[in-house]
N, CA, C and O atoms as CSV, one atom per row, in Angstrom:
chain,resi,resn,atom,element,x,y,z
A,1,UNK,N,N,0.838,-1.168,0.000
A,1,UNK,CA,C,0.000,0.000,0.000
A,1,UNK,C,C,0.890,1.240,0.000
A,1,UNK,O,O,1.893,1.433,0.686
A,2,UNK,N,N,0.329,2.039,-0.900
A,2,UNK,CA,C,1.189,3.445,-0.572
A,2,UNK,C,C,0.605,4.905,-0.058
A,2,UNK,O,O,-0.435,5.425,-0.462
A,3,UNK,N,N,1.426,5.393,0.830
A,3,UNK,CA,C,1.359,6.175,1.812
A,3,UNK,C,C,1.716,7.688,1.564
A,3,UNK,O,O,2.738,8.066,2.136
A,4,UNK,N,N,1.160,8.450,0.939
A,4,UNK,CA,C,2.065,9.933,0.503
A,4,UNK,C,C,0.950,10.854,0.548
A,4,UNK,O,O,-0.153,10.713,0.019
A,5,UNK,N,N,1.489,12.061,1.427
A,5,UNK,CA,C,0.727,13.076,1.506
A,5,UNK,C,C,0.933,14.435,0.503
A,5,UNK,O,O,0.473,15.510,0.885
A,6,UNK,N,N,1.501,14.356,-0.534
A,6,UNK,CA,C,2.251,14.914,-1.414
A,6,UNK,C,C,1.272,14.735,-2.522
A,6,UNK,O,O,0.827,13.601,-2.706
A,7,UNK,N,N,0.721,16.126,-3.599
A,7,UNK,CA,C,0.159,15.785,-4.254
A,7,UNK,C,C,0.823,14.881,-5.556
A,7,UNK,O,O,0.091,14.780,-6.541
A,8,UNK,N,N,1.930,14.335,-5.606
A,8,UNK,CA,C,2.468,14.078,-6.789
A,8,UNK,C,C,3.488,12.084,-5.988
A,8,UNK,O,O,3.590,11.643,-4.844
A,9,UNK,N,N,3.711,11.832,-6.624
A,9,UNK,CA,C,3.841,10.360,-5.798
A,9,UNK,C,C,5.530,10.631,-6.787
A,9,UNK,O,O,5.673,10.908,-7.977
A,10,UNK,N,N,6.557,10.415,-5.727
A,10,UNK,CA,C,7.819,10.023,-6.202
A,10,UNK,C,C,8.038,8.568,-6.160
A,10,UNK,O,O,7.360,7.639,-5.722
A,11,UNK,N,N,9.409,8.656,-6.859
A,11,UNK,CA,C,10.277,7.326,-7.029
A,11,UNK,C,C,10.080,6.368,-5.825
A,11,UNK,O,O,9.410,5.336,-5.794
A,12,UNK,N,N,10.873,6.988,-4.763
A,12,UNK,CA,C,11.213,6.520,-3.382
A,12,UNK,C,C,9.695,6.116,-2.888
A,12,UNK,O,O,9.733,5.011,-2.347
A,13,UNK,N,N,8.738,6.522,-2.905
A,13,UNK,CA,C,7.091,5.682,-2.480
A,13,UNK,C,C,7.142,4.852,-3.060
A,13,UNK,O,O,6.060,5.190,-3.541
A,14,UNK,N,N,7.370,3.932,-3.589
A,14,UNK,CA,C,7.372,2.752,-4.305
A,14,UNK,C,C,7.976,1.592,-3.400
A,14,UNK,O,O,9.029,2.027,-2.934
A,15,UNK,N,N,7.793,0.570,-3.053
A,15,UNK,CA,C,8.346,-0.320,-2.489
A,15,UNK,C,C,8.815,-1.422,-2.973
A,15,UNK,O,O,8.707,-2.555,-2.504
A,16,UNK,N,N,9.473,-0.992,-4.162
A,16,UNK,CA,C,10.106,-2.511,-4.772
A,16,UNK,C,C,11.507,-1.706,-5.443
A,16,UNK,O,O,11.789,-0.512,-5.343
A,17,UNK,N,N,11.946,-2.338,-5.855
A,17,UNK,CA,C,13.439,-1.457,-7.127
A,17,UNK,C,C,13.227,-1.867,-7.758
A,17,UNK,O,O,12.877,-3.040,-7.881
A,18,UNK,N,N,13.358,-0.991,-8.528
A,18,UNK,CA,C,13.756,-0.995,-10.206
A,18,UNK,C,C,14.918,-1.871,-10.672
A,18,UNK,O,O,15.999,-1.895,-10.085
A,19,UNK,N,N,14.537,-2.832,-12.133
A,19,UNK,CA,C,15.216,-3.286,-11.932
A,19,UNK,C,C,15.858,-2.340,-13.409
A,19,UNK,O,O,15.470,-1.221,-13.748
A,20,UNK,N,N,17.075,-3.304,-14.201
A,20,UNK,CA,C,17.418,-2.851,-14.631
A,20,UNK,C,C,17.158,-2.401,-16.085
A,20,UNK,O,O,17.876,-1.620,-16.710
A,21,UNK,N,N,16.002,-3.015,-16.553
A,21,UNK,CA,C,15.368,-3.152,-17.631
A,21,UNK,C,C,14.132,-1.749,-17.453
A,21,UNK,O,O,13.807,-1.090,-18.441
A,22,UNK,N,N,13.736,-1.554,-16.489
A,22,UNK,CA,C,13.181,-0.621,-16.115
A,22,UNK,C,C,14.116,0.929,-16.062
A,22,UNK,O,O,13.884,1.866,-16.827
A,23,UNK,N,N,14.995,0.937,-15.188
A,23,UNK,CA,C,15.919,2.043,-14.989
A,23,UNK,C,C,16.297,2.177,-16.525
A,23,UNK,O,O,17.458,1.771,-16.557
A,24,UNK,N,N,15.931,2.529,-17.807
A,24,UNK,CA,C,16.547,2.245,-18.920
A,24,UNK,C,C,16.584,4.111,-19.571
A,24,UNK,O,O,16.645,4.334,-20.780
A,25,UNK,N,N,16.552,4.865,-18.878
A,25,UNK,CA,C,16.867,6.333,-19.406
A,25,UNK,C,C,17.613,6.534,-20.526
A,25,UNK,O,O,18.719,6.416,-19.998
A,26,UNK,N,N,17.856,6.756,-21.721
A,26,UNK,CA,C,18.681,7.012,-22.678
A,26,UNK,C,C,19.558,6.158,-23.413
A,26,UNK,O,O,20.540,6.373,-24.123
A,27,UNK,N,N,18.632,4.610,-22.871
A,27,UNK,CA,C,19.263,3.676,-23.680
A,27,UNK,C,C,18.179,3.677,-24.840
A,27,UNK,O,O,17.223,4.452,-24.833
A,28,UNK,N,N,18.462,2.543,-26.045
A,28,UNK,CA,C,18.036,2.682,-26.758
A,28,UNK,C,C,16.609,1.245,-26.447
A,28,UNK,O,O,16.721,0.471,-25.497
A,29,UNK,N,N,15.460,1.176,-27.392
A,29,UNK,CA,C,14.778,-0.083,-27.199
A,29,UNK,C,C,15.415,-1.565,-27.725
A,29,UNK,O,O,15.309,-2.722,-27.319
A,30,UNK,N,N,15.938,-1.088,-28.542
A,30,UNK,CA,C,16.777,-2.419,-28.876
A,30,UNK,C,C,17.750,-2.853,-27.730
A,30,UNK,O,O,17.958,-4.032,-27.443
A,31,UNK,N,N,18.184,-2.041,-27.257
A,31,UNK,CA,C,19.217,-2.189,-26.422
A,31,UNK,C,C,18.891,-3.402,-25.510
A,31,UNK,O,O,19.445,-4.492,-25.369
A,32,UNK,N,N,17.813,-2.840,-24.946
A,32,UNK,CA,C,16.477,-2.859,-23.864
A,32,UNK,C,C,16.385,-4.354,-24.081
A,32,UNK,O,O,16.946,-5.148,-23.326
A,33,UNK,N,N,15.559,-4.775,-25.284
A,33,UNK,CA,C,15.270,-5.472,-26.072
A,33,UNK,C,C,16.440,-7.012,-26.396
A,33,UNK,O,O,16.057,-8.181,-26.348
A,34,UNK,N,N,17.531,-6.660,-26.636
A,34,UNK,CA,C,18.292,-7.499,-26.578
A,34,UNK,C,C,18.972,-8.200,-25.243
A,34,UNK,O,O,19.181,-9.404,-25.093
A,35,UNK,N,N,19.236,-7.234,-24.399
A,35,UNK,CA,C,19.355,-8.331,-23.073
A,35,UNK,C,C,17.609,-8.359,-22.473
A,35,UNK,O,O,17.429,-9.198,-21.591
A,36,UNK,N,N,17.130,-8.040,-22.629
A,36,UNK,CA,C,15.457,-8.994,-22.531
A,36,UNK,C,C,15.693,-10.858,-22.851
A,36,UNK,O,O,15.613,-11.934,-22.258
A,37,UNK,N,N,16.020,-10.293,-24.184
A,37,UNK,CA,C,15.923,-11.771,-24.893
A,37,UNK,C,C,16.910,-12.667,-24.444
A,37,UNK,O,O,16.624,-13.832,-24.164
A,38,UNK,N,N,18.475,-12.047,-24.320
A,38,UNK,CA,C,19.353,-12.808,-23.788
A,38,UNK,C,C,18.688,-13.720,-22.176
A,38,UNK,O,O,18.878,-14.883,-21.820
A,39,UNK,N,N,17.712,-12.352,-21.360
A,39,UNK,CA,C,18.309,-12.886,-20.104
A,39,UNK,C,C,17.088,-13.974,-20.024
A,39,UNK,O,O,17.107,-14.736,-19.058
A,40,UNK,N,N,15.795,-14.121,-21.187
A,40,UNK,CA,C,15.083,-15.803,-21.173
A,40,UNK,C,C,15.534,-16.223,-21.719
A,40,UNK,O,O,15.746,-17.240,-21.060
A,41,UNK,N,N,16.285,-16.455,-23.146
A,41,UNK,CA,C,17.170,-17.550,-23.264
A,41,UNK,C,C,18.259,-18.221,-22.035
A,41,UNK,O,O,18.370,-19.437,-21.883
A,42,UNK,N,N,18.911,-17.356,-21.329
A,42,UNK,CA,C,19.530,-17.881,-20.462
A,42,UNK,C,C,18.948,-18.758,-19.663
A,42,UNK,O,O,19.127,-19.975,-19.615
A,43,UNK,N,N,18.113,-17.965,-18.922
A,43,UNK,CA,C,16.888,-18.835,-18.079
A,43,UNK,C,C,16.228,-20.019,-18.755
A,43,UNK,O,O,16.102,-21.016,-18.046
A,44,UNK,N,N,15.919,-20.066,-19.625
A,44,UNK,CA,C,15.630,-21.054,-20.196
A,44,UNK,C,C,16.722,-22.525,-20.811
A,44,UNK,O,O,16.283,-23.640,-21.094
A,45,UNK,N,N,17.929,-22.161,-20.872
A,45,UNK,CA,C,18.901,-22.888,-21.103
A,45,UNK,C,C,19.060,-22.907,-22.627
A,45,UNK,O,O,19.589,-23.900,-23.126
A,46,UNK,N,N,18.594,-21.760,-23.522
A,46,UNK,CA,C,18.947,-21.351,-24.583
A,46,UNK,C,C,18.007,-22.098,-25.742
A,46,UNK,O,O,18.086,-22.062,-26.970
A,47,UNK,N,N,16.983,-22.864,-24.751
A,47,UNK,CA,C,15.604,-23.329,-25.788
A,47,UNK,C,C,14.282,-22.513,-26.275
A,47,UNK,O,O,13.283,-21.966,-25.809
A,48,UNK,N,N,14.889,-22.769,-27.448
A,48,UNK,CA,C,14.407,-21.509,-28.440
A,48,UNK,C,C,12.635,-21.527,-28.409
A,48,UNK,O,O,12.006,-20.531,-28.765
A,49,UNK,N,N,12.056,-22.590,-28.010
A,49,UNK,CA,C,10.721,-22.756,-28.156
A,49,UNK,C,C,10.233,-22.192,-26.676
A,49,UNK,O,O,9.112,-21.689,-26.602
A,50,UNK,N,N,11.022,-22.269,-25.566
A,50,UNK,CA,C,10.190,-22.268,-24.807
A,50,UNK,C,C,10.739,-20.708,-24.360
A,50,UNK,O,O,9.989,-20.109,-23.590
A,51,UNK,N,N,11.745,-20.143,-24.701
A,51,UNK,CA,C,11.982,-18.965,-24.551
A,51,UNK,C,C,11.022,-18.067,-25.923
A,51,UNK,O,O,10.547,-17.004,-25.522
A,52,UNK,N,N,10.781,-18.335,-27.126
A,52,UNK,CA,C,9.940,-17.843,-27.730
A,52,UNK,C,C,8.645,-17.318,-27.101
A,52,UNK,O,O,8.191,-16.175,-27.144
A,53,UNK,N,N,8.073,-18.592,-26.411
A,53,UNK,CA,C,6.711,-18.623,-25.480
A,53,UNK,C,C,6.641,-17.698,-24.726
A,53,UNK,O,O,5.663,-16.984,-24.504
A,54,UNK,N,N,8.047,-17.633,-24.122
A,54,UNK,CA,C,7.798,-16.563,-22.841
A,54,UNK,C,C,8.038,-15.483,-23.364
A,54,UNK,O,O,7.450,-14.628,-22.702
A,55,UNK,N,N,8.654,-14.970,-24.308
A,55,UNK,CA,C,8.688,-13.371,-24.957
A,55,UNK,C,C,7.158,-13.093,-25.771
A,55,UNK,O,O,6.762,-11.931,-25.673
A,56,UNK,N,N,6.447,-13.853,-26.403
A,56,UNK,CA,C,5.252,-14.564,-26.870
A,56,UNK,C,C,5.311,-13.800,-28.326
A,56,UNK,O,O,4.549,-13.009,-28.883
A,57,UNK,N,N,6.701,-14.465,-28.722
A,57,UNK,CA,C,7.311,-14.535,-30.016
A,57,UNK,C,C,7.256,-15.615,-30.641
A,57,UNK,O,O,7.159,-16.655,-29.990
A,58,UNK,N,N,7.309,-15.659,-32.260
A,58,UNK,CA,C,7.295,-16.885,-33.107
A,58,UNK,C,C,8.853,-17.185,-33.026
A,58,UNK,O,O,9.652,-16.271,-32.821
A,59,UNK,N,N,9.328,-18.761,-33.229
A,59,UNK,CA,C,10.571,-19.259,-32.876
A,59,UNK,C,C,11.280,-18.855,-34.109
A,59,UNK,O,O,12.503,-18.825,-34.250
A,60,UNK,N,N,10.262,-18.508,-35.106
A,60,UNK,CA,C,11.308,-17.911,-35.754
A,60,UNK,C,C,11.550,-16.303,-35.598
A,60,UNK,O,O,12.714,-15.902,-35.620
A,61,UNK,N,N,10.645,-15.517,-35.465
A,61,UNK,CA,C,11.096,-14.065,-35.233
A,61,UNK,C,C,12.335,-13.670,-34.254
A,61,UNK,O,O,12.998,-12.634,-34.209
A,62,UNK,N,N,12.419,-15.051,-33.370
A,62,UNK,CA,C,13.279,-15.191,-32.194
A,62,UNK,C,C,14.701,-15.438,-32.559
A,62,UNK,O,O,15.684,-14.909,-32.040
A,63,UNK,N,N,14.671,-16.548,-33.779
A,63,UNK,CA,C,15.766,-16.575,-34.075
A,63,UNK,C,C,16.617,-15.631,-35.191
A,63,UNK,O,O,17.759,-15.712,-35.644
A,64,UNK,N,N,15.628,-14.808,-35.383
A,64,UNK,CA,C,16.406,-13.614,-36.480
A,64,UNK,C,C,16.217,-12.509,-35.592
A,64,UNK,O,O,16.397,-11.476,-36.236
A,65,UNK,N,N,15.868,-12.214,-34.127
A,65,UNK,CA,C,16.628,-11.306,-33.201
A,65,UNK,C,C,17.978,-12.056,-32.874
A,65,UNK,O,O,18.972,-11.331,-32.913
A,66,UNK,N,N,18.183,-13.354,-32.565
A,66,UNK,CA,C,19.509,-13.773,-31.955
A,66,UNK,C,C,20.641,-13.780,-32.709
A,66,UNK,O,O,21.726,-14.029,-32.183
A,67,UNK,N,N,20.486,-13.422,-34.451
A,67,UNK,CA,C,21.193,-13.713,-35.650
A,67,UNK,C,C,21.269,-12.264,-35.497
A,67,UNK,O,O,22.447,-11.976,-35.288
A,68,UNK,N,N,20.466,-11.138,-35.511
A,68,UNK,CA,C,20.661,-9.353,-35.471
A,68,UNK,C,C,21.317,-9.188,-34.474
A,68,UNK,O,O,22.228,-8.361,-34.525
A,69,UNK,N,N,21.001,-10.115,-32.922
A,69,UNK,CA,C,21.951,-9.083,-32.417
A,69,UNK,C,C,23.243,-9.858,-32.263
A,69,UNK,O,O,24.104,-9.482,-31.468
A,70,UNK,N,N,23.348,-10.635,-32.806
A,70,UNK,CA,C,24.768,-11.634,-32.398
A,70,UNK,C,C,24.553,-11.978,-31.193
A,70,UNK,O,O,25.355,-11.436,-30.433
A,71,UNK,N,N,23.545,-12.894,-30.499
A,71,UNK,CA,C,23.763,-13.559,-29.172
A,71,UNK,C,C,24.308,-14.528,-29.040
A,71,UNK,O,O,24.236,-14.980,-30.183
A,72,UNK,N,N,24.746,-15.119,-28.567
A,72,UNK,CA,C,25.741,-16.656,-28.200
A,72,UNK,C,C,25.130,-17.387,-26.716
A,72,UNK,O,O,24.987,-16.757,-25.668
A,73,UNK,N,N,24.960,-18.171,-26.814
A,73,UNK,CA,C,24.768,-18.755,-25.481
A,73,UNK,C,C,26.187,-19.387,-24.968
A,73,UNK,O,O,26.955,-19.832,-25.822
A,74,UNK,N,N,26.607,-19.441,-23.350
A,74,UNK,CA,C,27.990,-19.556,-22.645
A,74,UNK,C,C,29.298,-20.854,-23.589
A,74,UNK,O,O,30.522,-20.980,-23.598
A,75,UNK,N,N,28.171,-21.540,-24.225
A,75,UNK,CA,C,28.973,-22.423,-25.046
A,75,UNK,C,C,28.587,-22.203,-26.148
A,75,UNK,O,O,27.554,-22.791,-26.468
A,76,UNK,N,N,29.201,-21.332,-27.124
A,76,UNK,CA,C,28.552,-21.096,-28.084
A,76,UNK,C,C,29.019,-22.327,-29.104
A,76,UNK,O,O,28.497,-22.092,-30.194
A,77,UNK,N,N,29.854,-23.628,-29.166
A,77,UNK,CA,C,30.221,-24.707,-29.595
A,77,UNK,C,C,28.596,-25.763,-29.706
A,77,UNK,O,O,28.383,-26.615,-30.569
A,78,UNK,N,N,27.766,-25.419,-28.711
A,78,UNK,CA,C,26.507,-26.140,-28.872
A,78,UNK,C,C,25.554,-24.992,-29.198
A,78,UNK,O,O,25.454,-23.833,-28.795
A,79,UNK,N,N,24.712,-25.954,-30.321
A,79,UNK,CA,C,23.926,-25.475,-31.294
A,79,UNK,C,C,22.170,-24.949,-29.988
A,79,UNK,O,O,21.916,-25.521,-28.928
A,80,UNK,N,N,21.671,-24.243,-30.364
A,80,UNK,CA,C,20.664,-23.664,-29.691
A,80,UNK,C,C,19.345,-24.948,-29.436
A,80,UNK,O,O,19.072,-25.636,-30.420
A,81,UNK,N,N,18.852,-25.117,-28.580
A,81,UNK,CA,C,17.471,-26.428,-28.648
A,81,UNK,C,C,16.247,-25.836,-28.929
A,81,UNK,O,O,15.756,-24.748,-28.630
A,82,UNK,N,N,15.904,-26.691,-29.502
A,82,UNK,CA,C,14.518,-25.930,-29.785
A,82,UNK,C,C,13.498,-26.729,-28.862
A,82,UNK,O,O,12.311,-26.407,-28.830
């Protein structure tokens, strides 16, 4: 619940942080956009179907962001799962 006697509600009333995808001032959307995608592929273990799902992207639109932005998963020697 929030608590402010102030007609205008700041940052600091908020009770959670920002994370970093949020804090994004003067970056660009792609920017934004590309570690988005990196950080469910990661989570996901770099499976392209089920990280598609969760961006609620086609597996292929997914894989011609990972080809634009040059992503690699930690072994980039193994091929991506679908």
């Amino acid at each position: 619940m929030l608590i402010n006697r102030e007609p205008e509600l700041q940052p600091e009333d908020f009770p959670f942080q920002a994370s970093p995808v949020m804090a994004a001032e003067g970056r660009r959307l792609e920017d934004i956009e590309k570690v988005h995608i990196e950080r469910v592929l990661t989570e996901s273990g770099w499976n392209l179907s089920r990280s598609a799902r969760v961006l609620g992207i086609d597996r292929t639109t997914l894989y011609n962001k990972i080809k634009r932005y040059n992503l690699r998963g930690e072994d980039a020697g193994t091929p991506a799962r679908d």
